[in-house]
N, C-alpha and C positions, 0 to 999 in steps of 0.2 A: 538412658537419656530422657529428657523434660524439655519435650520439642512442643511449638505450635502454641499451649494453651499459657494464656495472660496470665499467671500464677496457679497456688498449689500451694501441696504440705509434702514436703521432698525427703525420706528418713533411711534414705541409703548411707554410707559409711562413705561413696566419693559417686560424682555424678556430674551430669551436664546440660546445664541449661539454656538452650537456642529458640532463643525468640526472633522469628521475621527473619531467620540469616538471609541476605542478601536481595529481601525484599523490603518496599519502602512500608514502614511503619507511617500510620496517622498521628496526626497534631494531637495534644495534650490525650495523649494515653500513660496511665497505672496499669502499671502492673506486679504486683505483690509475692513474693513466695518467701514459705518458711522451710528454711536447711535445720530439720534435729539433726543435732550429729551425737547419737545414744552415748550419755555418760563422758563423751569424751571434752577436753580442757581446749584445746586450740582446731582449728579450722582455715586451710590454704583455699585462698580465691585464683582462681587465673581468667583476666578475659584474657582470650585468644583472637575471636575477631571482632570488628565492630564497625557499623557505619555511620556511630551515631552524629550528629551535630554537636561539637566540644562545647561551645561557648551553651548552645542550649538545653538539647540534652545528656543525660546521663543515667548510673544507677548507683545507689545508695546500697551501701551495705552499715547494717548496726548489727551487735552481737548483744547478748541479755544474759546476767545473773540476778539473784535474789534483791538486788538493788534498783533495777532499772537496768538501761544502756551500756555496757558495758564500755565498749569500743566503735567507735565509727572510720568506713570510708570513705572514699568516692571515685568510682571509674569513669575516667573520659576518654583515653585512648587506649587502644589494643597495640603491643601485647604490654601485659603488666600484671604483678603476681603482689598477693599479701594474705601475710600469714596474720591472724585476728583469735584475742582471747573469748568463749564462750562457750556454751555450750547448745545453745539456740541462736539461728543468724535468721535474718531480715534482709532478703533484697529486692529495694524498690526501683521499678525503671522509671522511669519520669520524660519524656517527649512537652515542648512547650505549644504555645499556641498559632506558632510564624513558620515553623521550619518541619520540615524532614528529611531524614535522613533512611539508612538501614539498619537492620538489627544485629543482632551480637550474639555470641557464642562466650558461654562461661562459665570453665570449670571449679569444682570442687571436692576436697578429699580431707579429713577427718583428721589429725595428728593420733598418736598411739599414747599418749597419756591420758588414764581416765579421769574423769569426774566422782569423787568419791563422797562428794556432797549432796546428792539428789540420788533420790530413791523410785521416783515416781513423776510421770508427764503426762501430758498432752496437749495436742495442739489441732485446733478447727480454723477454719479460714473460709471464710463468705464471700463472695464475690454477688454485690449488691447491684444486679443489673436491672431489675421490676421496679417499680413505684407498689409499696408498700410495706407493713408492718411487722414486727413480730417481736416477743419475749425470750428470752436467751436466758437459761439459768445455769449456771454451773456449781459443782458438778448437777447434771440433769436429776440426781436420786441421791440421797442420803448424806454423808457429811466429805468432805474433801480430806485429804490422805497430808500425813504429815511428809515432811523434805520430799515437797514438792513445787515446779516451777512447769507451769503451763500457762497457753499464750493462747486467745480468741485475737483473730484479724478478720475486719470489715473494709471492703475496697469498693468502690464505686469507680469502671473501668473506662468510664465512657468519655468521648471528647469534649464534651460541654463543659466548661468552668463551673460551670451555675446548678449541678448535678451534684448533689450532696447526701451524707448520711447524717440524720440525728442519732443521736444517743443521751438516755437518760438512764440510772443505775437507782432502779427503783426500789433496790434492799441488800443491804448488804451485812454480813454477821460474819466477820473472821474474828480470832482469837487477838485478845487484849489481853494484858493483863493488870493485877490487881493499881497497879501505878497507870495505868487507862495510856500506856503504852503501847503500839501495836507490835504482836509477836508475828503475826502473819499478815499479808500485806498483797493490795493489791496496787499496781502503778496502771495508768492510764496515758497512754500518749496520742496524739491526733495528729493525723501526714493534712498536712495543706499547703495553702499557695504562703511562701512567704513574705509575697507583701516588700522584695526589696530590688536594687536593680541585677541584671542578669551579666556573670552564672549566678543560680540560685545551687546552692549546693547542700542544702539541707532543707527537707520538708518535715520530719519530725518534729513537734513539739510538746513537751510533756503538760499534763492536764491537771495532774493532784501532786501533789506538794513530795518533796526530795523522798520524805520517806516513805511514800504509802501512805495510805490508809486503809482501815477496818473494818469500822462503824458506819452506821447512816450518820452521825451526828458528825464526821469528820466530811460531809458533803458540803459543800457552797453554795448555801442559800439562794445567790446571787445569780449563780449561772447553775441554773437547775439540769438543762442539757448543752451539749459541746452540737457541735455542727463542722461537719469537714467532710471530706470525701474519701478519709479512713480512718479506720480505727483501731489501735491497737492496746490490748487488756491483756495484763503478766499478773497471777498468781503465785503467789512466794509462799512458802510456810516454812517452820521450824521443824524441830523434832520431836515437837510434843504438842497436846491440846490440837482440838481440832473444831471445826464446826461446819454451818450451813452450806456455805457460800455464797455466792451473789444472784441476782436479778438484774439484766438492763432490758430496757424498752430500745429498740435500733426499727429503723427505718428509713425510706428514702421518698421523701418529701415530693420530689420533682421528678 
């Protein structure tokens, strides 16, 4: 069981994650965790309990392959079960800035078909509670590994709206090829406020374009860093060719 702490990197095969049961959680709290479920193709959610605010709060589940987002869903009442394609899940809780409620209990277990497309993972998750800096390079040493699909998560947990993370991706060298195609591929997505009337039912929003990108030259001049109060980065690669991988600058501003 994954009681008590605001997220996490969860890589059991089935498990249970109880946040706050049947205590009042605080106003506009993140909280982020990543379910690997090793090699395997599908993954059942169950919340069981929950006390959250419907109309306000909730939690977000998205699943990821080599494309981005897979599958999205969204729990508001207990009890309620879904079975979701992937092989990596994302669940975010989201509390707004008017209400509270209590927390929830919710399970998870692995389906028995594997994944015969990925060879190789990993997965890091930050939880950006300090005011300040730092450089993130992945892999830390040497060149990144072919059919593979790992995932950096940067969450800023605190109840302040105005509490954010920068990120800027200050080099990056995956495999292209000779058609300046990208063969390996990184996506970029940023969790924020959406900006529409409530429920909001998605915080998600993707950063660099449908398919990935590779190169530095495939960055946007325009908006040289994103700003949100998380961050999530998916490394994809093929079966062949390999290289550096990335550099971002992240930090927390405020």
């Amino acid at each position: 069981m994954h009681g008590g702490d605001c997220g996490g990197v969860l890589t059991e095969t089935q498990g249970l994650i109880e946040y706050k049961l049947n205590e009042t959680y605080n106003r506009y709290e993140r909280c982020l965790w990543t379910i690997r479920s090793p090699y395997r193709t599908k993954i059942r959610l169950s919340l069981l309990e929950s006390g959250m605010q419907q109309r306000y709060d909730n939690i977000q589940i998205k699943t990821f392959n080599g494309s981005g987002i897979r599958d999205s869903f969204v729990f508001t009442v207990a009890p309620r079960t879904v079975t979701m394609v992937g092989t990596v899940t994302l669940v975010l809780f989201t509390s707004n800035l008017a209400n509270e409620g209590t927390g929830f209990s919710l399970s998870y277990a692995v389906e028995a078909e594997y994944d015969n497309s990925l060879l190789y993972y990993e997965d890091q998750h930050r939880i950006m509670d300090v005011v300040g800096g730092d450089l993130v390079r992945f892999p830390e040493s040497g060149l990144y590994r072919n059919l593979e699909l790992s995932t950096l998560t940067f969450i800023r947990p605190h109840f302040n709206p105005y509490e954010t993370i920068d990120m800027n991706i200050t080099s990056l060298e995956l495999e292209a090829g000779v058609d300046g195609q990208c063969r390996d591929r990184l996506h970029v997505y940023v969790i924020k406020e959406p900006g529409t009337v409530e429920p909001n039912l998605n915080h998600f929003f993707r950063y660099t374009p449908e398919d990935g990108i590779c190169q530095s030259t495939d960055l946007s001049p325009v908006t040289p860093f994103v700003r949100a109060y998380g961050i999530v980065l998916i490394l994809a690669t093929d079966q062949q060719g390999r290289g550096n991988g990335f550099e971002i600058g992240i930090k927390s501003p405020t």
